[in-house]
N, C-alpha and C positions, 0 to 999 in steps of 0.2 A: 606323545606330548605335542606334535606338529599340529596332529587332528583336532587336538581342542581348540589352539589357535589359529588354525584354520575355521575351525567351526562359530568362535569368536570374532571375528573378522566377517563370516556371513551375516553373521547374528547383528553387527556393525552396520554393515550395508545394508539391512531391510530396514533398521529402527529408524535410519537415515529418511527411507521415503517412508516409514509410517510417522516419523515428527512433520514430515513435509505434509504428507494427508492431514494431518491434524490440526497445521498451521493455518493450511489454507482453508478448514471448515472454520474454525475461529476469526480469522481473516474476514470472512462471509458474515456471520452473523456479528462480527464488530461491524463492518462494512453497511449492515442491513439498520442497524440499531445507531448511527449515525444518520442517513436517509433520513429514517424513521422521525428521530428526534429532535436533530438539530436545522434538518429541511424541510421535513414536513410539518413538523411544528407539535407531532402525537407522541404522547409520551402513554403508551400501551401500560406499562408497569411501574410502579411505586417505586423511584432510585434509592428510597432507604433500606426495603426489601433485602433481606438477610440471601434469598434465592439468586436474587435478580445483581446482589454485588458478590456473589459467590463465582456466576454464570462470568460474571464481566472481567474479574480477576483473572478467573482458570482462560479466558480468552484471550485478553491483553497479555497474558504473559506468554502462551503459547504466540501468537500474533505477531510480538515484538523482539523479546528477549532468546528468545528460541528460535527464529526463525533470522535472528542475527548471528546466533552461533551456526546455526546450518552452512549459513554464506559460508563463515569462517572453516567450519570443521571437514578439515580437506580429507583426515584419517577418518573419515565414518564414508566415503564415497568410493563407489568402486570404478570401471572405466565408464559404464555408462551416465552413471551420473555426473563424473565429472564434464563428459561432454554436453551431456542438457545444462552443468554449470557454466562451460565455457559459453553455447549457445544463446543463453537466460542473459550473461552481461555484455555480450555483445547486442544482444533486444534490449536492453535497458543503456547501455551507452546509447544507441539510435534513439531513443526515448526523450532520454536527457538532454540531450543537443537540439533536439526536433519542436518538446512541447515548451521550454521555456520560452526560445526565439517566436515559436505561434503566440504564444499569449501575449507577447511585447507587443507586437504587431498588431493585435488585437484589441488590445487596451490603447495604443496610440491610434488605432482607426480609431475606435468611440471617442478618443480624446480630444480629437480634428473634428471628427463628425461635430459632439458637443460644441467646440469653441467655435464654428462656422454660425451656429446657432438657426441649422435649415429644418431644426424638427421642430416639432409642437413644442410649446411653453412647459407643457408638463412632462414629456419625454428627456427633454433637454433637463430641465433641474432631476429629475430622476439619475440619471447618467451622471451629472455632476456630482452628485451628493454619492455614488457607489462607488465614482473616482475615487472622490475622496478620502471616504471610510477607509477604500483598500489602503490609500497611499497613508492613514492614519493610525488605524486602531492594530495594527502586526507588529509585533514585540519581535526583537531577536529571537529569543528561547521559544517563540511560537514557531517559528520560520524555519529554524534548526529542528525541533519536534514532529511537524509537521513534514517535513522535507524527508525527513530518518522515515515516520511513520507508512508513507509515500510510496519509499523506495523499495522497504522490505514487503510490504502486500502485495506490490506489483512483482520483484522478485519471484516470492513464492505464485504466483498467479500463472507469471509466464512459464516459469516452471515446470506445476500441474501442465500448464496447456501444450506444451511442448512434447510431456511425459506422454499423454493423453493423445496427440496426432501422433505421435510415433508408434502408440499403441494399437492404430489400427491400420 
């Protein structure tokens, strides 16, 4: 009886990094298919496409939903993963503290740059106008969606890459 539950418990700990493997390929081609779409401006595939909202589903759910219960799911980790998970939020607290305080910084240079008013006419209204958007068009439940969607791909990312340098 020990043996099976022993055997259950391995069988626990691998599906662990094969949901991680999984998250992070889904991760990737959500990741590629944002680029793609909403910054490159190509939209390669038909979004009514029965394929193409099939592909997007099986990924966002792996991506998001899955890869929040990974965080959580301390009974599916053995010692090694739990220390790639202790390692991963200790990279993600450094993360957290480091890139928000950059971008402040960041967005208040261009802010002073623009109000100085020492660049070209068209530079300067340029600057001005993406100040503004940012400081406009962001909804709460974008910011909160956003923020979540964020944390969990970088997560799983650092993770893999962690997995991956220890691997060799």
């Amino acid at each position: 009886m020990f043996e099976r539950l022993k055997g259950n418990r391995q069988f626990r700990y691998r599906l662990y990094f094969w949901l991680m493997d999984i998250s992070l390929v889904c991760g990737l081609i959500g990741f590629a298919d944002f680029i793609r779409d909403d910054i490159l401006g190509y939209a390669a595939f038909d979004p009514v496409s029965p394929i193409y909202i099939a592909v997007g589903v099986f990924c966002l759910f792996f991506s998001f939903p899955v890869a929040t219960f990974l965080v959580l799911a301390r009974f599916m980790r053995d010692e090694y993963a739990e220390q790639l998970w202790q390692r991963t939020i200790g990279k993600l607290g450094f993360i957290s503290a480091v890139v928000p305080f950059s971008l402040y910084v960041l967005v208040w240079t261009f802010y002073f740059i623009a109000s100085f008013r020492i660049l070209p006419k068209a530079v300067h209204n340029s600057l001005v106008d993406l100040l503004e958007m940012g400081a406009t068009e962001w909804r709460f439940d974008e910011i909160i969606n956003t923020a979540w969607m964020v944390f969990m791909l970088l997560f799983v990312a650092i993770f893999q890459f962690l997995r991956w340098r220890d691997s060799r």
